[in-house]
C-alpha positions as CSV (number, residue, x, y, z in Angstrom):
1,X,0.0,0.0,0.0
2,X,2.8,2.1,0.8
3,X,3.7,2.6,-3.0
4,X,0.7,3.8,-3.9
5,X,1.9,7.1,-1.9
6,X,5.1,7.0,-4.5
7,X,2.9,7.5,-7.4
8,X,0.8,10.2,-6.3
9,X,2.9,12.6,-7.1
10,X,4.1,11.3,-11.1
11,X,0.3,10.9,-11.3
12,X,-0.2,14.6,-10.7
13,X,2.3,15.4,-13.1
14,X,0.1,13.1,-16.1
15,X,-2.8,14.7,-14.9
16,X,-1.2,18.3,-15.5
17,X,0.4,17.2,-18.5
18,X,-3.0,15.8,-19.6
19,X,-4.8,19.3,-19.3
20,X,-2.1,21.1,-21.1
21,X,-2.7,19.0,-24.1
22,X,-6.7,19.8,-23.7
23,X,-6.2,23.6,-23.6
24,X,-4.5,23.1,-26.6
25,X,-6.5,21.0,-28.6
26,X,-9.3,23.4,-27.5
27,X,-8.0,26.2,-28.5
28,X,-6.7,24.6,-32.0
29,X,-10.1,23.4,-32.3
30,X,-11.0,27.1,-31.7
31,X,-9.0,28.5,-34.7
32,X,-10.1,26.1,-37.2
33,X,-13.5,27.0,-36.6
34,X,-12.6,30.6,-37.1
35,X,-10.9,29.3,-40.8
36,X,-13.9,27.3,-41.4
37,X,-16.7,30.4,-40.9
38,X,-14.2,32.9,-42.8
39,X,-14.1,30.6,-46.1
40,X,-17.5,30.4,-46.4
């Protein structure tokens, strides 16, 4: 059980990691709907 305590603290760094990555995607998602209303 002890170990799980060890691996808090890498699985807080995924976790951050992981919500980068969505704030990115969302705002990429952002800009190609921007590109997407402007061509038509």
């Amino acid at each position: 059980m002890e170990y799980i305590g060890l691996l808090a603290p890498i699985a807080f760094v995924f976790s951050l990691s992981a919500l980068a990555q969505i704030a990115a995607l969302k705002k990429e998602i952002a800009e190609l709907r921007k590109e997407k209303e402007s061509a038509r």
